[in-house]
Structures are given as structure tokens and as C-alpha cells.
N, C-alpha and C positions, 0 to 999 in steps of 0.2 A: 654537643655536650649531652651526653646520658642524664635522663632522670634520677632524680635519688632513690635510691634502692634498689637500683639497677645493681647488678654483681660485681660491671665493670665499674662503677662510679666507688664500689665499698673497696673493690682493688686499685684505683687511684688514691682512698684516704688511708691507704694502709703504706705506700710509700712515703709518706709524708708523716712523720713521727708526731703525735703532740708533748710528747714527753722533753722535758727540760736536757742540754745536754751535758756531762754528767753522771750517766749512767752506765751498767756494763750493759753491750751488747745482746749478751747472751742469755743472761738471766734478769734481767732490769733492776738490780739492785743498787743504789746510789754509792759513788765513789768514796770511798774512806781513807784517802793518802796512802793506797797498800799498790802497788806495782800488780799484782795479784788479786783476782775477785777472792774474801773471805767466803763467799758462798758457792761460785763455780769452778774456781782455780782458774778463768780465761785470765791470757796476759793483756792487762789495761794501759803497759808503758807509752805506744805509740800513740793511740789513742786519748790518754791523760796530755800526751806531748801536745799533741795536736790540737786539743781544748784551751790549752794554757798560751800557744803561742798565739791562736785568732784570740783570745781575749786582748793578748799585749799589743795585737795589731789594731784594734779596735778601740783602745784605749788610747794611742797612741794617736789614730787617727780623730779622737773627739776634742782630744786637747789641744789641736792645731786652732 
């Protein structure tokens, strides 16, 4: 395991997002029920999809 501050250890925490997810890829602007970033124009459909369905599997699995 690299020391902290090592270059490879700051490229290990940079694939690991801390940010909540939610947001667009591209520009990090939080989700606003728009299909559409209002700030980048990236398309957030599959993605939005994809947020919503692990939540219902998640929910789905706590209530067991």
C-alpha cells in the first residue's frame, strides 16, 4: 500500500467518488428531474434509470 501522498495513492482516491449519487457526470451539478443536464446538455436518462432502480432494489431488499 503506497504512503499518502504518494501520486499513486491520490490516483486510487480519485476513482472512488465521495460525492453523493445524483449528480451529472460531467459537470457535477445535482439532479433536477430534467432528462437533460440544465447546465451541460449531457443526457442523464440511463443514468437517472439506474439511480432509481438500485434504490428500489435496496429498499426492497431492507424491508425483507
Amino acid at each position: 500500500m503506497p504512503p499518502d501522498g504518494c501520486p499513486e495513492s491520490e490516483k486510487a482516491a480519485r476513482r472512488i467518488p465521495d460525492e453523493p449519487a445524483g449528480r451529472c457526470p460531467v459537470c457535477r451539478t445535482a439532479f433536477r428531474r430534467q432528462r437533460i443536464c440544465p447546465r451541460c446538455g449531457a443526457d442523464l436518462y440511463r443514468l437517472m434509470w439506474l439511480a432509481i432502480r438500485s434504490w428500489q432494489r435496496r429498499t426492497m431488499n431492507s424491508s425483507r
